[in-house]
N, C-alpha and C positions, 0 to 999 in steps of 0.2 A: 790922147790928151789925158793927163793924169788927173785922178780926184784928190780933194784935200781931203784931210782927215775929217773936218765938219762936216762934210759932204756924205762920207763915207757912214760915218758914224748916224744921218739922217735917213741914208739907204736903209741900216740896216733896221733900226727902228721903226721903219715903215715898213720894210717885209718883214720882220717879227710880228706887229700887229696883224698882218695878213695873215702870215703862217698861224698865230694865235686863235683867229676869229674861223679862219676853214679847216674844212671838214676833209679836204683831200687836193694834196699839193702835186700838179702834173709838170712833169720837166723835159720842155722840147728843145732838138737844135732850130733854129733860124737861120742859115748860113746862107745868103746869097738873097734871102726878100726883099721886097725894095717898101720904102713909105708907107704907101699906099695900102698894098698889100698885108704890112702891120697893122696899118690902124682898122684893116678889115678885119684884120683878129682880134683886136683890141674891143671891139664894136660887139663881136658874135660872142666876146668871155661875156661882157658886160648883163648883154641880153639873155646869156642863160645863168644869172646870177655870181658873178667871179670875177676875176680881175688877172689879167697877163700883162709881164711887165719882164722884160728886157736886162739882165741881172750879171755883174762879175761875178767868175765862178767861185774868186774865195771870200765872196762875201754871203752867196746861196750857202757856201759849202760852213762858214760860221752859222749862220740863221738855221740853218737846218740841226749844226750838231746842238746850240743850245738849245733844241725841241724835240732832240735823244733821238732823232731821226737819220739815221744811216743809209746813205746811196751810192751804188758801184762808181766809182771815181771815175770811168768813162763816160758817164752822162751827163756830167762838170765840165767838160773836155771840150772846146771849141766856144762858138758865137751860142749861148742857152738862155729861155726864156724858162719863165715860171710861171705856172696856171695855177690860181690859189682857187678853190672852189669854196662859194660859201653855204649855199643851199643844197644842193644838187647836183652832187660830184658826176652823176652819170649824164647829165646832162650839158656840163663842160666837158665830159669828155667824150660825147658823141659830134659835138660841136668842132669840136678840135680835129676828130678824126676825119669831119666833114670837108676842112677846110684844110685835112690834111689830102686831100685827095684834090681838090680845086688848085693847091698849091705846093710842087711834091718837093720842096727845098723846107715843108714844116712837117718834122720827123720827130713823131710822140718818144720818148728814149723811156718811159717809164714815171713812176709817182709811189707817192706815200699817200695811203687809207689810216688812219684810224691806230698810226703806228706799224703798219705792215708794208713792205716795200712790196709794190709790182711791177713788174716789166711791162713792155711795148705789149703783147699779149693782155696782160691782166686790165690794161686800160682798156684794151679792145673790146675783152668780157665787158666790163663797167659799161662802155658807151651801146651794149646792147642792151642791158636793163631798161626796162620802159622809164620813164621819170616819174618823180616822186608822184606828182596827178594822177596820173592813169592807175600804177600802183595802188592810190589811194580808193580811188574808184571801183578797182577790183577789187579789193579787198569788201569796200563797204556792200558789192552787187554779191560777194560769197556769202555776207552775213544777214544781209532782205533777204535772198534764195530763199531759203528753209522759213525764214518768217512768212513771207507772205503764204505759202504752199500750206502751212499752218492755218494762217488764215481763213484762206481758201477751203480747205478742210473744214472747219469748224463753221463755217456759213454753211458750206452743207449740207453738212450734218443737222445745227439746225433749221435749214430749209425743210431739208427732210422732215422734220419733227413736225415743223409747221406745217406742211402737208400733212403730214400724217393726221393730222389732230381739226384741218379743215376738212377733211376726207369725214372724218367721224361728224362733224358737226354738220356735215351737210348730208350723212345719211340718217341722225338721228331727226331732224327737222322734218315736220312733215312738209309735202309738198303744196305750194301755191293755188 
């Protein structure tokens, strides 16, 4: 069934504002999924902050060059969805890889970071980065480490002192 030009012209504006707002745009085939099984993708982009959405290739393949975004013309090539990521690129793409395994007709073909094109691999790398939390988390437990130890240090020290100095005050006192 063919689109009208208003129609087309609404597509593209709406995945521009996608592609505008994320932070890493992943590009899968779909060929042979059924309903269901989409909107179970549709459900898992949503939950790990993103949006997958079902796309003509020379309409992906416009939206992409206005955002100087360059992709091997074979991953245009057939039935192609688009994963826009908006928070948490590694976390739609572990997502994806998850459900690329629940469902083996949805096949990761690669994405663009931050202007750098990756392949099926380089998504794979991504979807093994912890997420943005955990990440966060360790960072902040590397940066307490050494404070509290600090810390810790310096109470004893003067505990120590304060010993020291009850030590005295309890040998100089005479006895009871």
């Amino acid at each position: 069934m063919a689109i009208t030009r208003n129609k087309k012209e609404e597509i593209v504006s709406d995945l521009n504002t996608w592609a505008q707002k994320s932070q890493a745009i992943i590009i899968v085939k779909y060929g042979g999924m059924t309903m269901p099984q989409l909107d179970k993708v549709r459900h898992a982009m949503r939950k790990a902050e993103g949006e997958f959405h079902v796309t003509k290739n020379t309409l992906a393949t416009k939206v992409l060059k206005e955002h100087g975004l360059i992709v091997p013309e074979k991953w245009l090539k057939g039935q192609t969805a688009m994963s826009f990521c908006f928070k948490d690129p590694a976390a739609v793409a572990k997502s994806l890889g998850d459900l690329g395994k629940e469902f083996d007709k949805l096949q990761v073909m690669g994405g663009v970071m931050s202007g750098t094109t990756m392949d099926a691999d380089g998504i794979k790398a991504l979807a093994s980065l912890p997420s943005l939390d955990v990440l966060r988390a360790q960072i902040i437990g590397a940066l307490s480490g050494p404070a509290s130890g600090l810390v810790g240090v310096l109470n004893s020290a003067v505990g120590s002192v304060m010993f020291a100095l009850q030590a005295r005050i309890d040998k100089e006192q005479p006895a009871a």
